[in-house]
VEXDREN-2710 file (C-alpha; in Angstrom, 1 decimal):
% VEXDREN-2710
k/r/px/py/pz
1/UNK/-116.5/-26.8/8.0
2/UNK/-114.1/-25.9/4.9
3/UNK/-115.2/-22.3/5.3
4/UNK/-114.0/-22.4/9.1
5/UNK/-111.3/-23.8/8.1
6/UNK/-110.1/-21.5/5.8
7/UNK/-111.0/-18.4/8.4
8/UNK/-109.0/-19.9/10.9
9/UNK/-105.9/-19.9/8.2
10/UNK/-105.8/-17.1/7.6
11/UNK/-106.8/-15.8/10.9
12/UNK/-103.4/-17.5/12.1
13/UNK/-101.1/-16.1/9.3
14/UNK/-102.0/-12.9/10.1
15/UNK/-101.1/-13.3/13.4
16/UNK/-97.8/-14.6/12.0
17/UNK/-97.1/-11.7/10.6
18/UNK/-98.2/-9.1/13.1
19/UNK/-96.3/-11.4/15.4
20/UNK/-92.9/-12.0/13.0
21/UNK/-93.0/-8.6/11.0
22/UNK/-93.7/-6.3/14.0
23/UNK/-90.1/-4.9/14.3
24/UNK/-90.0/-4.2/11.0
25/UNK/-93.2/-2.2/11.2
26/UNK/-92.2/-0.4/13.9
27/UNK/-88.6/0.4/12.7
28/UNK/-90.3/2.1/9.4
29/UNK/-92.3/4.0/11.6
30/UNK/-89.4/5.5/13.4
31/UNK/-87.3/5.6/10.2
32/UNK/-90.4/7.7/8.9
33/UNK/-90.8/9.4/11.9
34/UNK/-87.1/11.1/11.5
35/UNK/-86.8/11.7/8.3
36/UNK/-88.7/15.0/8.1
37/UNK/-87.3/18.1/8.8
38/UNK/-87.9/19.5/12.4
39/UNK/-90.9/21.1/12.7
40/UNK/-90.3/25.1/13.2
41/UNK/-91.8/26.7/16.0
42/UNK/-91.3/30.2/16.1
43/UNK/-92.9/32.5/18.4
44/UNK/-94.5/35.2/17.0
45/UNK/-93.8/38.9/18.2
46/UNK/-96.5/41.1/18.6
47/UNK/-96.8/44.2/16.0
48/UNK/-96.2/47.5/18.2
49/UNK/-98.6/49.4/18.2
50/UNK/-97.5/53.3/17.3
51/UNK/-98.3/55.9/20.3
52/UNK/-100.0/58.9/18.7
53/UNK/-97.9/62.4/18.8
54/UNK/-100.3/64.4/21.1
55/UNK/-101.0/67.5/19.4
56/UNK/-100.2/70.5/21.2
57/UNK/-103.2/72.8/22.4
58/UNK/-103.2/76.3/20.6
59/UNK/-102.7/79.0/22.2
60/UNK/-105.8/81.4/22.1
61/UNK/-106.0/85.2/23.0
62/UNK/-108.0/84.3/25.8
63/UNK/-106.1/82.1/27.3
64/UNK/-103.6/84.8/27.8
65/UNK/-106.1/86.8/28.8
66/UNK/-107.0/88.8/25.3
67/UNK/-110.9/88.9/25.4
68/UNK/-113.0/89.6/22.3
69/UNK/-112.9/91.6/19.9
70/UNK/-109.7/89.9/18.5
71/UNK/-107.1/91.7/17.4
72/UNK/-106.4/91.2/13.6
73/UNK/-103.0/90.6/11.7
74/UNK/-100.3/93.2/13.0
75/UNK/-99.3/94.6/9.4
76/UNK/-97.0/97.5/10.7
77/UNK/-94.0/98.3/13.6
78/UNK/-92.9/101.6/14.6
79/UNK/-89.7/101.7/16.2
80/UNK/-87.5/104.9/17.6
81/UNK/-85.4/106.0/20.0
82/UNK/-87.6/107.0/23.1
83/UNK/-85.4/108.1/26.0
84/UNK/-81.5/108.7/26.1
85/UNK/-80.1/107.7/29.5
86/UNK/-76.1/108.1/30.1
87/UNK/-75.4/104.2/30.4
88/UNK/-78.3/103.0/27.9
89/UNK/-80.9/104.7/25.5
90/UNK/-84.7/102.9/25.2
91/UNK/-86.0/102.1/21.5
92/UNK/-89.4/101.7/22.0
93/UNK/-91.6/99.9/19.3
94/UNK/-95.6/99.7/18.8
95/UNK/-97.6/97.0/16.7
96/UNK/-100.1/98.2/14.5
97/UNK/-102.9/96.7/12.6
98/UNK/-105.3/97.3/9.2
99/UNK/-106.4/98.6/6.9
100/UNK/-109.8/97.8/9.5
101/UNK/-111.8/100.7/10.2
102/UNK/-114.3/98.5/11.8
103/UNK/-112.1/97.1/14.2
104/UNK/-110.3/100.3/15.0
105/UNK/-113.9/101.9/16.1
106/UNK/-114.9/99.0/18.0
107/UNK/-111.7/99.1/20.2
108/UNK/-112.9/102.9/20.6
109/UNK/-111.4/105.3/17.8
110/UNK/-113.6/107.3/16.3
111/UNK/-111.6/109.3/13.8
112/UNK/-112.1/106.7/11.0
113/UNK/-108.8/105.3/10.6
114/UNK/-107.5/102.5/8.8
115/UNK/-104.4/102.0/11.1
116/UNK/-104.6/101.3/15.0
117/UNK/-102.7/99.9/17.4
118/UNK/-103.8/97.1/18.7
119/UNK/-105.8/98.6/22.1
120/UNK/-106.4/102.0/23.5
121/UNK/-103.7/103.5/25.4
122/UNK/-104.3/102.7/28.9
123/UNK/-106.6/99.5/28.4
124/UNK/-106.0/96.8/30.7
125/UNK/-105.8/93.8/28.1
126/UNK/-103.5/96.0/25.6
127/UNK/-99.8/94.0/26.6
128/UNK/-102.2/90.7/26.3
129/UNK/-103.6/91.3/23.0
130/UNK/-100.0/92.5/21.7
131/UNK/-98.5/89.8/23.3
132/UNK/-101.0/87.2/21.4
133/UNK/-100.6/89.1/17.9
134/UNK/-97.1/88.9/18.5
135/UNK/-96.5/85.0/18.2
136/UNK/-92.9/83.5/19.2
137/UNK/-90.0/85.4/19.1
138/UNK/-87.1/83.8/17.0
139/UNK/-84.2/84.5/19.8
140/UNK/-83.3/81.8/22.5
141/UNK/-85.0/81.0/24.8
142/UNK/-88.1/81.6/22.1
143/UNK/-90.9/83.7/24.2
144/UNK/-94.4/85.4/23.3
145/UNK/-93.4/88.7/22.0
146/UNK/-91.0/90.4/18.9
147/UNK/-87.3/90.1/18.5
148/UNK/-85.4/92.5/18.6
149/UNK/-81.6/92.2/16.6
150/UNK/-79.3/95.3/16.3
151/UNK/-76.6/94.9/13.1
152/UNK/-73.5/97.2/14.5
153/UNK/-71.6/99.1/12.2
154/UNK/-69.2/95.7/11.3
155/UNK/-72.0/94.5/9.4
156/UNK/-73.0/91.9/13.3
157/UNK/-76.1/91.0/14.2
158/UNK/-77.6/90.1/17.4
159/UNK/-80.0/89.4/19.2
160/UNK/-80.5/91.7/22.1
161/UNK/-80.0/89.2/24.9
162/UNK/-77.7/91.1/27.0
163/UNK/-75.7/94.1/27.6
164/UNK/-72.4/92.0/26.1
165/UNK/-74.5/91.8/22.9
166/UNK/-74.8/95.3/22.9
167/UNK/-78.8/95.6/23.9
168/UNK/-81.1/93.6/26.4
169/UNK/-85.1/93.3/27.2
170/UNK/-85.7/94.8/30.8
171/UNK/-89.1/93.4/31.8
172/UNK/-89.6/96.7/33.6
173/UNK/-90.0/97.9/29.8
174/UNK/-92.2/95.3/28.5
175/UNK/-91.7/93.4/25.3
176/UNK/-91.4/96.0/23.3
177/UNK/-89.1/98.2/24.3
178/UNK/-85.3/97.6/25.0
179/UNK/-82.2/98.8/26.3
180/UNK/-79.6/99.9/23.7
181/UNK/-75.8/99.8/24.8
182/UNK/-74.2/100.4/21.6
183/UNK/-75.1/102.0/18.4
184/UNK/-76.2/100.5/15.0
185/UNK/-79.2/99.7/13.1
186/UNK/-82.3/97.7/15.6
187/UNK/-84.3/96.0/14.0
188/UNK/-87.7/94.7/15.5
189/UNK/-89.8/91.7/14.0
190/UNK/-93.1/89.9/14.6
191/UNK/-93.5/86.0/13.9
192/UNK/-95.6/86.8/10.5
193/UNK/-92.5/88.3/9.3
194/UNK/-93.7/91.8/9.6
195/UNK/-90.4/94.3/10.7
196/UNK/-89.0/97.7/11.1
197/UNK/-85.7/99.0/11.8
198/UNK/-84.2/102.5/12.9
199/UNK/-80.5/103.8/13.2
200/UNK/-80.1/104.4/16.7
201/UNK/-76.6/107.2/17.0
202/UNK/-75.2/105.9/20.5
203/UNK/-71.4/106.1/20.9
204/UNK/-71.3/106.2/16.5
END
């Protein structure tokens, strides 16, 4: 009986205290509950992810219709004066390439020589294949084929991009020749760097 007793006791002062001291448990709750710092809640961005520069396709001699045997390096320009009109003279220039022997007798020389151009006169594929050795001119807008500049006599250049510069491509020539308006020093160049120039007399 004593030990019912004493259950019941303290059965029933808990009871006073949950009953009497609730409040107070429930304000330290809330005093506990806002006492922290807010929680942060940032959203996260996603990382970008970096498109890839899409490398350009290379420009091969058969796609501008240069077929095999390749032509090598061009390692030499002639340049001159080829016709002598009264409102324009032509300077007409040829690529050459070598020292290959063995490419100059597979494009069909048989003389042994070092130095070729880059087909046979007359061969269909010949402005391709030039064209191709050529690379990019440096004038604007940039094309497939040599530059041409002429330096007049006041120590100038230009590009030959029209008769007020003093010369101009006529694509009845082809790339290699152009018309010359005024006289001075023309200069033609491939993209390797490879040039020639010749003193053309006109109106000097």
């Amino acid at each position: 009986m004593r030990l019912f007793s004493t259950t019941q006791h303290a059965g029933a002062s808990l009871r006073r205290m949950a009953h009497g001291g609730g409040a107070l448990l429930l304000i330290v709750f809330l005093s506990s509950c806002g006492s922290g710092s807010p929680a942060s809640s940032s959203t996260p961005h996603p990382t970008p992810i970096a498109t890839p520069t899409p490398t350009p396709t290379p420009v091969t001699p058969d796609s501008l219709g240069c077929p095999s045997p390749y032509p090598p390096p061009i390692s030499r320009l002639h340049i001159k004066v080829q016709y002598k009109y009264k409102d324009y003279w032509t300077v007409d220039s040829t690529p050459l390439v070598g020292p290959d022997a063995l490419y100059c007798s597979i494009i069909g020389y048989t003389d042994a020589r070092q130095f070729c151009s880059i087909r046979m006169e007359g061969a269909a594929d010949r402005a391709a294949c030039e064209l191709w050795a050529a690379g990019m001119s440096n004038d604007t807008p940039p094309r497939r084929g040599p530059t041409f500049t002429l330096t007049t006599p006041d120590g100038k250049e230009h590009y030959c991009s029209g008769e007020t510069e003093g010369c101009a491509h006529d694509p009845a020539l082809g790339a290699w020749t152009i018309r010359a308006y005024l006289g001075g020093v023309y200069t033609v160049c491939v993209e390797d760097g490879v040039c020639e120039s010749t003193q053309v007399e006109r109106g000097l």
